[in-house]
C-alpha positions as CSV (number, residue, x, y, z in Angstrom):
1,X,-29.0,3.7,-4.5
2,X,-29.2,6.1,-1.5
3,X,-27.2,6.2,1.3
4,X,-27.8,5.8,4.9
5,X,-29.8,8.7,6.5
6,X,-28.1,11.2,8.3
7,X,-29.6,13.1,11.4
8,X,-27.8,16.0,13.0
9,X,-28.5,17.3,16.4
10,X,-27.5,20.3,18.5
11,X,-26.9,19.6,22.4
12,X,-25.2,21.3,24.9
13,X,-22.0,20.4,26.0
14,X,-23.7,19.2,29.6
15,X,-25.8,16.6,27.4
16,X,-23.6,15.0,25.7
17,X,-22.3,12.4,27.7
18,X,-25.6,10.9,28.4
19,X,-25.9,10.7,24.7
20,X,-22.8,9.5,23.6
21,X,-23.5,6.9,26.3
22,X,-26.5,5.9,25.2
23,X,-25.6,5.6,21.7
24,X,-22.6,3.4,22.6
25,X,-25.1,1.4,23.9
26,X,-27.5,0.8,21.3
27,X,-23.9,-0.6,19.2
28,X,-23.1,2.6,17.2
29,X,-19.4,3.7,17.2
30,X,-17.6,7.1,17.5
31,X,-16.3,7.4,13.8
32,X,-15.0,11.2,13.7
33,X,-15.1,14.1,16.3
34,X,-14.8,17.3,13.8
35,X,-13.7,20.9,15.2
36,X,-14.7,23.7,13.7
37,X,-13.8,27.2,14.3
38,X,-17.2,29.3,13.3
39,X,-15.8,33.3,14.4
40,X,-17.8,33.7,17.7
41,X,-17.8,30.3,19.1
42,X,-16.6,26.7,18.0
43,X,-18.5,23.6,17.0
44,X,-17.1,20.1,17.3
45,X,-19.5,17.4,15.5
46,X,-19.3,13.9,17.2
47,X,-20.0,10.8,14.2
48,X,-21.9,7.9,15.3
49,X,-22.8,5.3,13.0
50,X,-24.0,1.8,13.0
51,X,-25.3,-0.6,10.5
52,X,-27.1,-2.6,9.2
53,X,-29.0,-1.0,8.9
54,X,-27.0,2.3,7.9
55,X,-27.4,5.0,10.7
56,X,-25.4,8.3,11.1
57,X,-26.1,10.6,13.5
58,X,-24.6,13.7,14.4
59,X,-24.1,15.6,18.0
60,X,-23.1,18.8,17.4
61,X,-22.0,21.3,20.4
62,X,-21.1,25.0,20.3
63,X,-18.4,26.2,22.7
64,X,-17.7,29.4,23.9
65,X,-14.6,30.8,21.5
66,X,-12.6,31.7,24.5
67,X,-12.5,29.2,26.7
68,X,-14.0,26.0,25.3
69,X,-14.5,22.8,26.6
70,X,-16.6,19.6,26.3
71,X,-16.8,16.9,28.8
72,X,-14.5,13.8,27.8
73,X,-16.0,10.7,26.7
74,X,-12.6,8.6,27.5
75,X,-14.6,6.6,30.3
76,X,-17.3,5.7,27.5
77,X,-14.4,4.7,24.5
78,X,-11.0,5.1,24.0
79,X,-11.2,6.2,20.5
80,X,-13.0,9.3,22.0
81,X,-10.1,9.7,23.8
82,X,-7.6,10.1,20.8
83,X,-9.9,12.2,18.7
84,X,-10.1,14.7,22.6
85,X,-6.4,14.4,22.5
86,X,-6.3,15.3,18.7
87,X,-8.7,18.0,18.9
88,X,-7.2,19.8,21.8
89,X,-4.0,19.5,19.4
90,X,-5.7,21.2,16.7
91,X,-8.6,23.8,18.1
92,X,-7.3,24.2,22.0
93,X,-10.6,22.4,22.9
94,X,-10.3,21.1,26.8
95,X,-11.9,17.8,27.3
96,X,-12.8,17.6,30.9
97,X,-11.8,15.2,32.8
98,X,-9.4,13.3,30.4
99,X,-7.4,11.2,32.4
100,X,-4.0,11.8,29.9
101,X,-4.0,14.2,28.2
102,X,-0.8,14.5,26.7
103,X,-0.3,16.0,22.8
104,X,-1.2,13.3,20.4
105,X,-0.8,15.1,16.9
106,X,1.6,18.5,18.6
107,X,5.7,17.5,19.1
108,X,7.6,18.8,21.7
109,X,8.7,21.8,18.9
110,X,5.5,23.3,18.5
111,X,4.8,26.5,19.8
112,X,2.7,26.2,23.3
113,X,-0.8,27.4,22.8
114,X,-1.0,27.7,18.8
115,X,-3.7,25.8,17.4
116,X,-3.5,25.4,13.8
117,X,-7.0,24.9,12.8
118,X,-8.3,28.2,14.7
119,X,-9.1,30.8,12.6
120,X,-6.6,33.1,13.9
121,X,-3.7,31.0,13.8
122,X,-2.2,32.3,11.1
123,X,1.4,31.3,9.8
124,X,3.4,28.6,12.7
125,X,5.3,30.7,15.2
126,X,9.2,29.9,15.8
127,X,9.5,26.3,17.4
128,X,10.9,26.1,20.6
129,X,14.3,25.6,21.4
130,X,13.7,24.7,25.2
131,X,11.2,21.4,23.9
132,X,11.4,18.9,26.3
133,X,11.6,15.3,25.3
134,X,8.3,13.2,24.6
135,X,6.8,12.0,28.0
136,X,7.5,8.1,27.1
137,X,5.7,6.5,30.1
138,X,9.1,4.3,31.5
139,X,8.7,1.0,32.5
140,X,10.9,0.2,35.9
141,X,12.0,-3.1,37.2
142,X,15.2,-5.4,37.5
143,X,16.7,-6.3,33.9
144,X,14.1,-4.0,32.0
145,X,15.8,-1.5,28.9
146,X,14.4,0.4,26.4
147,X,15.3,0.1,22.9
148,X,14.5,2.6,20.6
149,X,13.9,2.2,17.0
150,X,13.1,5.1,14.2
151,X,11.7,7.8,13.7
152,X,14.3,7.6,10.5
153,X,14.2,3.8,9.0
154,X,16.2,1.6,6.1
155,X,14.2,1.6,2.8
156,X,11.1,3.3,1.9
157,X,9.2,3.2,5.4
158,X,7.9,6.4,6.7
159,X,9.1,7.7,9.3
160,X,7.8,6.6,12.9
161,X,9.7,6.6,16.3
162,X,9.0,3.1,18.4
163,X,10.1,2.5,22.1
164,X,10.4,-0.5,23.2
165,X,10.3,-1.6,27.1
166,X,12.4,-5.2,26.8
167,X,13.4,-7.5,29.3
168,X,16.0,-10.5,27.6
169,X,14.3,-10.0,24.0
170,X,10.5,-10.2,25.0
171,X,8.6,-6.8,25.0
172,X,7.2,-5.5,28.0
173,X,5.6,-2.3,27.1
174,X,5.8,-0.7,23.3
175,X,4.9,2.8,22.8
176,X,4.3,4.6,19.0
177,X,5.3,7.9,18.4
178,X,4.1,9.2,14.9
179,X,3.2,12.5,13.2
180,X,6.3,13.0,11.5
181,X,4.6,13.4,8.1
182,X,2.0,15.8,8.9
183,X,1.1,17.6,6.3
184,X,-1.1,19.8,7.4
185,X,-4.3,18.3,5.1
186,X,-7.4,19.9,6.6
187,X,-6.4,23.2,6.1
188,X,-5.0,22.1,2.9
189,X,-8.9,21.8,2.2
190,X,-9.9,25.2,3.6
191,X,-10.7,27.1,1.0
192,X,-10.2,24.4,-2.0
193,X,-12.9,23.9,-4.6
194,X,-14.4,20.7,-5.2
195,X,-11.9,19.5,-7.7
196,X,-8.4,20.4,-5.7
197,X,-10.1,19.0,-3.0
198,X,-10.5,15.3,-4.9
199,X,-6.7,16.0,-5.6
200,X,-5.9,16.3,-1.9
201,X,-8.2,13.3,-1.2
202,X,-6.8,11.0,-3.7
203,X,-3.5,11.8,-2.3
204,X,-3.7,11.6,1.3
205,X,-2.5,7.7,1.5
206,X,-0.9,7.0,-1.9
207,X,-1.7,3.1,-1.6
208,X,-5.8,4.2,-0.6
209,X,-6.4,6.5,-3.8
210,X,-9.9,5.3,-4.1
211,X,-11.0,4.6,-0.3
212,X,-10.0,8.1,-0.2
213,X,-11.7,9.7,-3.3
214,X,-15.0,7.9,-2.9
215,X,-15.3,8.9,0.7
216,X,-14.7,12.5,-0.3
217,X,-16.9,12.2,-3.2
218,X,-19.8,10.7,-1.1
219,X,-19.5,13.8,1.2
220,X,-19.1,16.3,-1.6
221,X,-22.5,14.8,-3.1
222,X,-24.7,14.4,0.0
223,X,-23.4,18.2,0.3
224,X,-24.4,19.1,-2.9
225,X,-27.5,17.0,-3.2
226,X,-26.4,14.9,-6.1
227,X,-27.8,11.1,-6.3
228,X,-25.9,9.2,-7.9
229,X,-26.5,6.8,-10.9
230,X,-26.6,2.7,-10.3
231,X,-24.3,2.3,-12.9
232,X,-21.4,5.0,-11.0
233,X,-22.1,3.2,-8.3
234,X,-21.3,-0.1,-10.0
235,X,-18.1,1.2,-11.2
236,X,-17.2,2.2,-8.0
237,X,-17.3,-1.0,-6.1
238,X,-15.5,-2.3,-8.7
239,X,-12.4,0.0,-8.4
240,X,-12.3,-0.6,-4.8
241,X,-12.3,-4.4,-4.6
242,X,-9.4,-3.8,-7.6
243,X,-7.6,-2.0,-4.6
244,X,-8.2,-4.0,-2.0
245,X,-6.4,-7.2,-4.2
246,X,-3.3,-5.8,-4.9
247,X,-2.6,-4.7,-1.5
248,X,-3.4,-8.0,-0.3
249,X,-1.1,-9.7,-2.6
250,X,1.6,-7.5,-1.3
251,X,0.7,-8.2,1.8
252,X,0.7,-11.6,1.3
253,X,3.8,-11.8,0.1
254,X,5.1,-9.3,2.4
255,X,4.7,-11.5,5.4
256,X,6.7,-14.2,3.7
257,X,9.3,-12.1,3.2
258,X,9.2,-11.1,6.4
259,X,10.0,-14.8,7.6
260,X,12.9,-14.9,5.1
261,X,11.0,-17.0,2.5
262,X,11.6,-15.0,-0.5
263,X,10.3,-17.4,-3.0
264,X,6.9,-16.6,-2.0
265,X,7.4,-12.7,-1.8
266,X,8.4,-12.8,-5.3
267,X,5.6,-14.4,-6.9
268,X,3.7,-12.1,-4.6
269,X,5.0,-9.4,-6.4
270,X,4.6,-11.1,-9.5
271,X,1.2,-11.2,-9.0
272,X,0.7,-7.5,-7.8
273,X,2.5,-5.9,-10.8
274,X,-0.2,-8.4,-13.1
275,X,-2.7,-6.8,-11.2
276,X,-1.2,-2.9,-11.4
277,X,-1.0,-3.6,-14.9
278,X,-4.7,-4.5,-15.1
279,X,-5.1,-1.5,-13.4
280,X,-3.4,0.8,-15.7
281,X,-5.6,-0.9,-18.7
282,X,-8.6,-0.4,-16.7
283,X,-8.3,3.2,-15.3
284,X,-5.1,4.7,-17.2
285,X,-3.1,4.7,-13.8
286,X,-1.3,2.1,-11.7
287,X,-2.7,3.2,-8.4
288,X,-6.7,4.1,-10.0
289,X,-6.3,7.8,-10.1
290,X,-8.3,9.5,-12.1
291,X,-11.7,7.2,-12.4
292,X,-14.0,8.9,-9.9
293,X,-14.9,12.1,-9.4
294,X,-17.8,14.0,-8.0
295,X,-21.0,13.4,-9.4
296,X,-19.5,10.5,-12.1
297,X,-16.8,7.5,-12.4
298,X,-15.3,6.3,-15.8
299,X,-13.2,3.2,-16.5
300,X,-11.5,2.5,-20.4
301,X,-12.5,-1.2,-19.8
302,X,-13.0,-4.0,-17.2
303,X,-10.9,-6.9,-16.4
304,X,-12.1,-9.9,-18.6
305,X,-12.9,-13.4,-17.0
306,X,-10.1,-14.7,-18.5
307,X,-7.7,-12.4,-16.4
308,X,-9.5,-12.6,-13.3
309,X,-9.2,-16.5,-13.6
310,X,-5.7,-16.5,-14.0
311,X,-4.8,-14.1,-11.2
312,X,-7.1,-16.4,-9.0
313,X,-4.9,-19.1,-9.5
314,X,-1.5,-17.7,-9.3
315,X,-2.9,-16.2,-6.4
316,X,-4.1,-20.0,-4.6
317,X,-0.8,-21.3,-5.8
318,X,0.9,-18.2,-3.6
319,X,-1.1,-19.1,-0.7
320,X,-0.5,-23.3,-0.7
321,X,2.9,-22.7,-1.4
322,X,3.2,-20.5,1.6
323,X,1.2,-22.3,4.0
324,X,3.2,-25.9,3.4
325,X,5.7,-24.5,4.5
326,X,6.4,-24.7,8.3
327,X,8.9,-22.0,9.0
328,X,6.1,-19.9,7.8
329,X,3.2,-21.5,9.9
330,X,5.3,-21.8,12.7
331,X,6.4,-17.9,13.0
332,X,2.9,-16.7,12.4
333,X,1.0,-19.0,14.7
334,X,0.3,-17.2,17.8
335,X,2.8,-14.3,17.3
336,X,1.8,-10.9,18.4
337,X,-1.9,-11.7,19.4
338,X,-4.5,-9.3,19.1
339,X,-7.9,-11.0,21.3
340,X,-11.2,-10.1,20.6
341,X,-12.1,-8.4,24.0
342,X,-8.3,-5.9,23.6
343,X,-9.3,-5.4,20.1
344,X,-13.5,-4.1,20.5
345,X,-11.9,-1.7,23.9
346,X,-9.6,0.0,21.5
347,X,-11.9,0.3,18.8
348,X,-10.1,-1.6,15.9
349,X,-11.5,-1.7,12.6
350,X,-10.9,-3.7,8.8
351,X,-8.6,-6.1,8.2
352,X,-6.8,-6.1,12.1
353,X,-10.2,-6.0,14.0
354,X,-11.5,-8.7,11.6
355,X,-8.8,-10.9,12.1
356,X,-9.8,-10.6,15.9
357,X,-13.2,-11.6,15.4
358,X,-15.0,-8.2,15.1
359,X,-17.2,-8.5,11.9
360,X,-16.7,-4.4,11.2
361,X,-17.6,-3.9,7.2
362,X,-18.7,-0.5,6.0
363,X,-19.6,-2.9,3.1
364,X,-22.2,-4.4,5.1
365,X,-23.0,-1.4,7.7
366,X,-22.9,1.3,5.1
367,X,-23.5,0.2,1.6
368,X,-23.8,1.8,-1.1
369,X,-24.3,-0.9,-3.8
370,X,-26.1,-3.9,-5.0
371,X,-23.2,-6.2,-3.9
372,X,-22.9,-5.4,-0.7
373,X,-26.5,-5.9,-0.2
374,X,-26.6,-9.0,2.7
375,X,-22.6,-8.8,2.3
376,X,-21.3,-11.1,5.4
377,X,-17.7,-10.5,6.0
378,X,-14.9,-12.7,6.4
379,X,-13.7,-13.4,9.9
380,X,-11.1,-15.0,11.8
381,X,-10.6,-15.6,15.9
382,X,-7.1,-16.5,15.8
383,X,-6.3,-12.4,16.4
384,X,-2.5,-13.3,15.4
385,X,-0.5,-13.1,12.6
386,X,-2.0,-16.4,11.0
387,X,-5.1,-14.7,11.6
388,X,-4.4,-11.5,9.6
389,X,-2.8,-13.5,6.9
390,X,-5.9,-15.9,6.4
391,X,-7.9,-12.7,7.0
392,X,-6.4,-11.2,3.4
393,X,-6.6,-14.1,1.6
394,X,-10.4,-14.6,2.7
395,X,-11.0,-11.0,1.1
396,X,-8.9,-11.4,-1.9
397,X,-11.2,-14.5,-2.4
398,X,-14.6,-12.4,-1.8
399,X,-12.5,-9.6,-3.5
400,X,-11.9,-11.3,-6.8
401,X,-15.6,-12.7,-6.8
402,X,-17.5,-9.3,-6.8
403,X,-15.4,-8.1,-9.5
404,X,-16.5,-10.4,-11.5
405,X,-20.1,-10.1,-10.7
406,X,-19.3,-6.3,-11.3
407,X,-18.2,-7.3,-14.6
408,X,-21.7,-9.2,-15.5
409,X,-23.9,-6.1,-13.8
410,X,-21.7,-3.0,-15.4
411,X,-23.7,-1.7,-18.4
412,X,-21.4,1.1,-19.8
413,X,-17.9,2.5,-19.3
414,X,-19.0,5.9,-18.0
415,X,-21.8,7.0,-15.5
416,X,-22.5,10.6,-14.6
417,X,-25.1,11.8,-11.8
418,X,-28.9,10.8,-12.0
419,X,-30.3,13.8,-10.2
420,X,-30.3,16.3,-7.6
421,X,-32.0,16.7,-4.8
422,X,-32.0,19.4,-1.9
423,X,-28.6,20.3,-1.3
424,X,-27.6,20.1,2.6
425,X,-24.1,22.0,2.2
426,X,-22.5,19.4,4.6
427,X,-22.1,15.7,4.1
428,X,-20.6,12.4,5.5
429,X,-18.7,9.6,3.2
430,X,-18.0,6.4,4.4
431,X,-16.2,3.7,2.7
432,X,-14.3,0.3,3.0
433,X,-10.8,0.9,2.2
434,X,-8.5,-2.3,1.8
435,X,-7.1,-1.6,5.7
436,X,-10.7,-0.9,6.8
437,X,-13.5,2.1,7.2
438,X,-12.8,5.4,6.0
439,X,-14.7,8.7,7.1
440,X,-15.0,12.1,4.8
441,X,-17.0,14.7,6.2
442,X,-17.3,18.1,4.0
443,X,-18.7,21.5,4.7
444,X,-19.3,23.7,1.7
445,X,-19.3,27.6,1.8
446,X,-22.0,29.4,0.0
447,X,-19.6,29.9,-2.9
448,X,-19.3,25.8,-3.4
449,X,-16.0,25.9,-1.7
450,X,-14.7,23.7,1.2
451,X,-14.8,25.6,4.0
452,X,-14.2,22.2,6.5
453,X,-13.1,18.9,6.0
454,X,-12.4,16.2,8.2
455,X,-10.6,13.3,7.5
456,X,-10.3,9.5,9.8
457,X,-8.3,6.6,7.9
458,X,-8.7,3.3,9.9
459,X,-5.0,3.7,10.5
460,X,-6.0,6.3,13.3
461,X,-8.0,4.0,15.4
462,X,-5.7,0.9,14.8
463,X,-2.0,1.9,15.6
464,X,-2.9,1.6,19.5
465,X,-3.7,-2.1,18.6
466,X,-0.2,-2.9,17.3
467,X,1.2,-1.7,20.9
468,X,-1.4,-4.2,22.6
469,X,-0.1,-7.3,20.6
470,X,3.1,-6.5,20.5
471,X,2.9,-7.5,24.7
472,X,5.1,-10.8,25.6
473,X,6.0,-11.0,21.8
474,X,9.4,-10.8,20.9
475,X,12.2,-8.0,19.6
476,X,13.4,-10.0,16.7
477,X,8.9,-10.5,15.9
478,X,8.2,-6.9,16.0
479,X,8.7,-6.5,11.7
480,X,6.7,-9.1,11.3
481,X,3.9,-8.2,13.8
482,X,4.1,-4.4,12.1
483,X,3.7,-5.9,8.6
484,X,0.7,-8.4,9.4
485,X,-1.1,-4.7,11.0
486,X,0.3,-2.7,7.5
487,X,-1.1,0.6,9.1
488,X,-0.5,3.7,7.5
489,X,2.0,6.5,8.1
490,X,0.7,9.2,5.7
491,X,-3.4,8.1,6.7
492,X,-2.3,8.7,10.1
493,X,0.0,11.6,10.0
494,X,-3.2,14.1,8.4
């Protein structure tokens, strides 16, 4: 099966406004804003896609090397706005006209005026010793304090700084400050061939291993001009729906936990080491490493009905047992609400936007399969923590089904390429992780190396939600309201 068609266009950096505006308003979204350094002059590549059906098309502007700029789209979307913050961050590029631009991705250490992804950036200078602190907007008024939580947390979680504006125990303003993983992973990819750059992919978010890898791999092969077989395809969708369920069974159970009723968390987690288990039998890893790769995807066997049935009910047993219970319905109902109209302005994508209504699928706007063919996605208007629960279990349900239509349709264990056709040397993957649309875009040198790759996990576009429905909810909610979101850290923090 092909992919959606991708056009590229080259504008000046006085037309793009008019463009971007007009593609906003035939319902395409700003999915990645690439920098790239070229020598003489820099090129930043703004995504748009819609769907169905599955559209891509591609602005691309050249600034002048020395003192670029582009005219800000923050009035048009205010996802633009984080990818002008991020890419002044990165490249120095001046969007004009920003109304904030403060660093997004650069802490107050950072050198002034390095750019890491410039050519000439070489190693990081010294950090700075004079850093001021972060410029935390600070909410005034009688009986308002700040509480300030992270970036250094109990347990496992990464790490994450949140400041809280609280008046009694209800929050006024909360404000996210992250980063404090970066890694540093497109210039990881500068210079990598095609297989260390599947190892950085399938590493970037340790819980997304094959969102990740099969967005990288759809780039690498519209780069390369490699179609595809039916049957890679097949096995494809089938290791992603495997992903999505055992993150929604954490999830699920997760919540619970989250309201004190451990009963439920633990068959959760009963559950989602069953289903790592399957995993492991089906791929030879836990987390799915391993299975696809560029050009082909292998399995050792596929889940039999018989398995599949019996997760299915464990799993409706998890759910009933958590929803008669009213502590649970009672914390979840209308705690921390996201609405429809807050969650379409920011831009929110997968499970959270979803759970506010927006029906934002790259299974059904980009697919790349049989299955997803007429796919509807599951929906909820609730926008609050009841909503996001429900939201999961809706897509472990569709989740569980399509692997076991997979199951009937898959005709082998292994499937290579089918052909080639002309090879473009850049391309564009898209895919629908478990928390919602991930974006790859590769460049390849003439040598078949990555000379550019660009990264979005829906993590990016969705932290600025949590801050929205995190308004009038409570202190003692805010776990809670951070668990039903789930956003990544590590996806983020690139």
């Amino acid at each position: 099966m092909t992919v959606g068609t991708r056009t590229t266009t080259d504008i000046g950096a006085d037309e793009l406004h008019d463009l971007a505006a007009s593609l906003f308003d035939t319902g395409h979204r700003l999915a990645a804003v690439v920098g790239h350094d070229d020598g003489e002059f820099l090129r930043v590549v703004y995504v748009f896609t819609s769907g169905p059906p599955d559209l891509r098309r591609e602005l691309v502007v050249r600034l002048d090397a020395e003192s670029p700029a582009v005219p800000t789209l923050s009035d048009l979307s205010f996802s633009a706005s984080r990818f002008e913050r991020e890419l002044h961050d990165n490249f120095g590029i001046v969007p004009l006209g920003h109304p904030f631009l403060r660093p997004l991705v650069r802490h107050q250490h950072w050198p002034e005026h390095w750019y890491p992804l410039r050519n000439n950036a070489g190693t990081m200078p010294a950090e700075r010793i004079d850093a001021a602190p972060y410029p935390f907007i600070e909410v005034r008024g009688s009986g308002v304090y700040e509480i300030p939580v992270g970036p250094v947390h109990a347990g496992l979680i990464e790490p994450g700084h949140f400041r809280f504006s609280v008046v009694g125990e209800t929050i006024l303003k909360m404000t996210a400050r992250l980063w404090y993983v970066h890694r540093g992973i497109e210039r990881m990819f500068q210079g990598a061939d095609i297989d260390r750059g599947l190892e950085i992919a399938e590493r970037i978010s340790g819980d997304t291993a094959v969102g990740h890898t099969l967005a990288y791999c759809m780039a690498v092969e519209e780069a390369l001009g490699l179609e595809v077989s039916e049957e890679a395809w097949a096995l494809r969708s089938m290791l992603l729906e495997l992903e999505r369920m055992y993150n929604h069974v954490g999830d699920v159970g997760a919540l619970c936990n989250d309201v004190s009723f451990g009963v439920a968390n633990a068959r959760a987690l009963a559950i989602r080491e069953r289903l790592l288990r399957l995993n492991e039998e089906v791929t030879g890893h836990r987390l799915l490493r391993g299975s696809i790769r560029v050009g082909a995807t292998s399995v050792r066997t596929f889940p039999t009905g018989s398995e599949l049935a019996q997760v299915g009910e464990a799993f409706d047993a998890l759910v009933q047992l958590a929803r008669s219970n009213t502590v649970v319905v009672d914390r979840f109902e209308g705690t921390a609400v996201l609405a429809a109209a807050d969650a379409a302005a920011i831009g929110t994508i997968g499970v959270v936007g979803r759970a506010s209504g927006l029906a934002i699928d790259a299974r059904a706007s980009h697919p790349f399969y049989e299955t997803d063919r007429g796919f509807v996605p599951a929906v909820q208007s609730g926008g609050d923590v009841m909503a996001r629960f429900d939201q999961r279990v809706d897509e472990f349900h569709a989740s569980l089904e399509m692997v076991r239509r997979l199951n009937d349709l898959a005709t082998g264990l292994s499937a290579g390429s089918a052909s080639s056709v002309d090879a473009s040397r850049s391309g564009l993957g898209i895919a629908e992780g478990w928390r919602g649309t991930i974006v790859h875009r590769v460049e390849l040198d003439a040598s078949g190396r990555i000379s550019r790759a660009r990264t979005v996990d829906p993590s990016f576009l969705n932290w600025p939600a949590l801050s929205v429905a995190l308004s009038d909810t409570i202190v003692p909610d805010f776990p809670l309201a951070n668990k039903s979101f789930n956003l990544s850290y590590a996806g983020n923090d690139l």
